[in-house]
C-alpha positions in Angstrom: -0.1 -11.8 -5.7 -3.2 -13.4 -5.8 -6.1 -11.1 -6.6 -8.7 -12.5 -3.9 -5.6 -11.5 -1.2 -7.0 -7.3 -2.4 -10.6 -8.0 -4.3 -14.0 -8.8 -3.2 -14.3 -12.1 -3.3 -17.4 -14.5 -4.1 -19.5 -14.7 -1.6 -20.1 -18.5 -1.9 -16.1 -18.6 -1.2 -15.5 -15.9 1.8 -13.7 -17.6 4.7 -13.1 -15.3 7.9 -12.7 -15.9 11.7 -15.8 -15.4 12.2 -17.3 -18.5 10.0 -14.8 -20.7 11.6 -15.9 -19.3 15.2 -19.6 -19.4 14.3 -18.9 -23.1 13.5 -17.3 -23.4 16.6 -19.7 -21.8 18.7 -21.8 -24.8 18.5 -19.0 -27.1 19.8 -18.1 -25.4 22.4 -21.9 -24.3 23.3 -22.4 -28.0 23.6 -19.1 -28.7 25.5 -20.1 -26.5 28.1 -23.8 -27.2 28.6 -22.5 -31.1 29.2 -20.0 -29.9 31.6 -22.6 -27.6 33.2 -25.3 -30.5 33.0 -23.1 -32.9 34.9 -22.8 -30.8 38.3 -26.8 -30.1 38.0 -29.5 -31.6 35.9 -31.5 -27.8 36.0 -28.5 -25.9 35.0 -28.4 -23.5 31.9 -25.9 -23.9 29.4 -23.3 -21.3 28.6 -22.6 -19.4 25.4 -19.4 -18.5 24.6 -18.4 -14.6 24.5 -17.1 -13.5 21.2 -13.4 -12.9 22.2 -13.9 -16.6 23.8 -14.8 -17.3 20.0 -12.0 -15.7 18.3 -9.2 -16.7 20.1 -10.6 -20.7 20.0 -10.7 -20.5 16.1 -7.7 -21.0 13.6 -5.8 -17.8 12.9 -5.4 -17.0 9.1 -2.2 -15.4 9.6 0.0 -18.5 9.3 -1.2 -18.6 5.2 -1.2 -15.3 4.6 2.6 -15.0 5.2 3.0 -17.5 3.0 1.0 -16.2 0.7 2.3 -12.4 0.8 6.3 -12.9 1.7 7.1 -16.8 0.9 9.7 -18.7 3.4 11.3 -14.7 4.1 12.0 -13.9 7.8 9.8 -11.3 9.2 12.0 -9.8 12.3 8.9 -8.7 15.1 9.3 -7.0 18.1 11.4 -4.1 16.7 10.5 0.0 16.5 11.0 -0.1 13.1 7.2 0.0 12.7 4.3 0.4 14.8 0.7 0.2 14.6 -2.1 1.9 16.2 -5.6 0.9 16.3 -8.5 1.0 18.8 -8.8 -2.6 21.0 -12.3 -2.3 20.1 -13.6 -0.1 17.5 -16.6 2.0 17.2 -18.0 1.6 14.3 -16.1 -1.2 12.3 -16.8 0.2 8.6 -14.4 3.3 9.5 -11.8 2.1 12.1 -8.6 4.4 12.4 -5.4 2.5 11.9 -2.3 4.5 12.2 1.4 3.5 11.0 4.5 4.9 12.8 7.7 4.6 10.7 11.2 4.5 12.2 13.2 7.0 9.6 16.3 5.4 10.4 15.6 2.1 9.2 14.5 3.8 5.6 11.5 1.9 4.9 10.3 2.1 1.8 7.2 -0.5 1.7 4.7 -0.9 4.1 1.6 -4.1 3.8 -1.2 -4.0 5.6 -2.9 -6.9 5.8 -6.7 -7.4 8.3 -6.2 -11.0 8.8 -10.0 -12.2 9.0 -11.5 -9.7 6.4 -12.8 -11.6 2.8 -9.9 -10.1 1.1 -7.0 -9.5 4.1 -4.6 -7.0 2.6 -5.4 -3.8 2.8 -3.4 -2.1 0.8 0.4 -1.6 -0.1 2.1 1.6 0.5 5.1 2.2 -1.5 7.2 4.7 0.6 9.7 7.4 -2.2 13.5 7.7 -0.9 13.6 10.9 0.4 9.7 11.7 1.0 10.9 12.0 5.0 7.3 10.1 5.2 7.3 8.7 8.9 3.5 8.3 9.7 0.6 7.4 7.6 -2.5 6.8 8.9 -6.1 5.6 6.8 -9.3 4.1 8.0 -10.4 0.7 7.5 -13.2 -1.5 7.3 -13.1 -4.6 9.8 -15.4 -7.8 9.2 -14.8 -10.0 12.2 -12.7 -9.9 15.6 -8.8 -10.0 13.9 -5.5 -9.4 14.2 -4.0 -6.9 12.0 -0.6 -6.4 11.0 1.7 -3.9 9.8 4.5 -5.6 7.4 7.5 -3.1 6.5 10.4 -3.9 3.9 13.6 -1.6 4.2 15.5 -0.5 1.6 17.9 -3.6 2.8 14.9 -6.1 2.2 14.2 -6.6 5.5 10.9 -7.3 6.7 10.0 -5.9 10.0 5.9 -7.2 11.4 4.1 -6.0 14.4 -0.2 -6.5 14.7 -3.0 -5.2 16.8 -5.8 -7.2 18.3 -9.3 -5.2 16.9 -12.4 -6.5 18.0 -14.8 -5.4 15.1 -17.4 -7.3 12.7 -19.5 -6.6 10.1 -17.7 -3.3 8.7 -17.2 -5.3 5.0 -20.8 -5.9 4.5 -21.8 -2.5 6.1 -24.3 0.0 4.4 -22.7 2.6 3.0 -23.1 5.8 5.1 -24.1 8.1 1.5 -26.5 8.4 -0.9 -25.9 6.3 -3.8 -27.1 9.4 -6.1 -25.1 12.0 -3.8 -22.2 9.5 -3.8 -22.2 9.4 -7.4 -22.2 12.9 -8.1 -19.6 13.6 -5.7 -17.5 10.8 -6.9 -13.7 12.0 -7.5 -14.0 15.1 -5.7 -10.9 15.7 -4.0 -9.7 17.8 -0.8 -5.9 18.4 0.6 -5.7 19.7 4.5 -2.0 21.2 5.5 -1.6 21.1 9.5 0.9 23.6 10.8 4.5 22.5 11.3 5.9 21.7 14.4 9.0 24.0 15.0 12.1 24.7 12.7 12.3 26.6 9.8 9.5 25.6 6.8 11.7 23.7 4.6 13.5 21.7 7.5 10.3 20.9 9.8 8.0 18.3 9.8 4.8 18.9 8.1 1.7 17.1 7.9 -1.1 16.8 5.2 -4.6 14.9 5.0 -5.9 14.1 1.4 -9.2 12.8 1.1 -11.2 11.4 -1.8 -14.9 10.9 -2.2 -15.3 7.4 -3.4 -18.3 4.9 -2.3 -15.1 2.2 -1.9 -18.0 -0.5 -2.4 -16.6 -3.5 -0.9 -18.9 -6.2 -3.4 -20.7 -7.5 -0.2 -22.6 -4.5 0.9 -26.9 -4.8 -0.1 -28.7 -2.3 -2.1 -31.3 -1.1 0.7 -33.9 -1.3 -1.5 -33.4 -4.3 -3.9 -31.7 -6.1 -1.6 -28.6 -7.3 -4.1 -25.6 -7.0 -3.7 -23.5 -4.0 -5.1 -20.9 -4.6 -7.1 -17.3 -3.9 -6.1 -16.1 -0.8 -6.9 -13.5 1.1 -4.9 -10.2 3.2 -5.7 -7.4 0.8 -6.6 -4.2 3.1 -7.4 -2.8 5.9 -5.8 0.0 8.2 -6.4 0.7 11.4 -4.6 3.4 13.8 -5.4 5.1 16.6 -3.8 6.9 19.6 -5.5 7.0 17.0 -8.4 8.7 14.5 -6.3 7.1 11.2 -5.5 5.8 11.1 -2.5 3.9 7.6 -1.9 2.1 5.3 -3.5 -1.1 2.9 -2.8 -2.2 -0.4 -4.0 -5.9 -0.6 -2.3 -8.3 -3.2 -2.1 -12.1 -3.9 -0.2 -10.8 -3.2 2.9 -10.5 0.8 2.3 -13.2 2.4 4.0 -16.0 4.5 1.7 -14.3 8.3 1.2 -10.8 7.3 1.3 -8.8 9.2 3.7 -4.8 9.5 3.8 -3.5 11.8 6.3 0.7 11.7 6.5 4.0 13.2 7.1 6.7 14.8 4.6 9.6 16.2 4.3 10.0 19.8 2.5 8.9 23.3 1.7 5.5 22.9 2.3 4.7 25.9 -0.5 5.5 23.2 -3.1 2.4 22.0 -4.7 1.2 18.3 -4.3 -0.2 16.3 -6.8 -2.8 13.5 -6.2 -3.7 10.7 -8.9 -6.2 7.9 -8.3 -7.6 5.2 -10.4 -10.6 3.2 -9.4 -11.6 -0.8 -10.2 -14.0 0.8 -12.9 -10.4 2.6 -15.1 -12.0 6.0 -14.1 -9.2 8.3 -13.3 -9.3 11.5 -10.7 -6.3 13.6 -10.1 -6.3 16.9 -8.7 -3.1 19.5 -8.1 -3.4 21.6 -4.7 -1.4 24.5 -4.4 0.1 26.5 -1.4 -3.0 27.6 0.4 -5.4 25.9 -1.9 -7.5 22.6 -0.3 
């Protein structure tokens, strides 16, 4: 897979929606102050909204398929996957995305790509047999108005898609929200959250967890405040988690991971069992942690 599809790219050599549509705003700025001039000499020209922007320009999508899953069908319109994620975020360095997993289909890989972002895929969950893992949800960073989508392979190989419309911008290049000094100290701290189990006995329920890492996730095209370079990219790149021993899932991560990684997830399984959680940054430093029953 090419590396620029996770990485930070070069700045000289970012393409995203909203280069094309800021290239296009000009045409069609000038389209419609002709049109506009030709009922009345003293008329003001018209600027095109953003959304009027981002649904003119080119969608990346097309290549990225390509790209990601060559000439192999991808069935849409199914249950086997769905994706949640605000029409228009709040704050697009940390936008919620949440991924609903149909357990009868057994999916067991799950790509999430941000169309118009420098480097599009998210990440790459790898899904265990058995982990009874049927929601996952994260928070992302979004650089212009973009569709996502969600891209899950079954056990059989089949590729199921379905995508959200999110209109965002500027969450790539974003300051980060810490310290660099605090952010560094607290680098690779790691805490586990267990929600309470909704009915059934504990080893047949369904049980939810949240881990969360503190990582600055810098994305390569964030500024020093205070210098006014850029920071280098540096964010967490592998991650394993384990349950009771057991894989549990699995993460290939790139730019788009918002700063303090956050994974919060279903599982199957006595939830006394302890989980283990190993991550590996872009810099080879390693932080794993195990959490015990009643331990965070």
């Amino acid at each position: 897979m090419p590396k620029a599809l996770f990485g930070a790219l070069p700045h000289s050599t970012s393409t995203t929606r909203a280069g094309r549509a800021a290239r296009l705003g000009g045409v069609v700025t000038l389209g419609l102050a002709a049109a506009f001039g030709a009922i009345s000499a003293g008329s003001t020209a018209w600027a095109a909204s953003p959304e009027e922007l981002a649904a003119a320009a080119d969608s990346a999508w097309p290549g990225l398929k390509g790209d990601l899953f060559g000439d192999r069908e991808l069935v849409e319109g199914s249950d086997a996957i769905a994706l949640d994620a605000p029409a228009r975020a709040t704050d697009p360095a940390i936008v919620p995305v949440k991924l609903t997993l149909d357990p009868a289909r057994d999916i067991r890989r799950v790509t999430l790509v941000i169309d118009e972002n420098p480097a599009p895929v998210a990440a790459t969950f790898e899904i265990a047999p058995g982990a009874g893992l049927t929601e996952l949800s994260t928070r992302v960073r979004v650089n212009a108005y973009t569709d996502i989508h969600a891209v899950a392979e079954a056990a059989d190989g089949t590729l199921y898609v379905t995508k959200q419309f999110v209109k965002a911008a500027g969450g790539c290049a974003a300051p980060a929200a810490k310290d660099p000094e605090v952010a560094a100290r607290q680098m690779g701290q790691m805490k586990l959250r267990q929600f309470t189990a909704a009915g059934g006995s504990a080893e047949s329920a369904r049980h939810e967890a949240q881990l969360m890492i503190r990582h600055p996730n810098n994305s390569g095209l964030q500024k020093d405040q205070v210098t006014l370079l850029y920071i280098p990219a540096h964010f967490v790149s592998e991650l394993a988690v384990t349950h009771g021993g057991e894989p549990l899932f699995s993460m290939t991560g790139g730019i788009s991971i918002s700063e303090d990684p956050s994974f919060r997830f279903d599982y199957a399984g006595d939830p006394a069992l302890p989980f283990h959680a190993r991550a590996t940054d872009t810099e080879g430093n390693v932080f794993e942690q195990t959490f015990t029953a009643g331990q965070s």
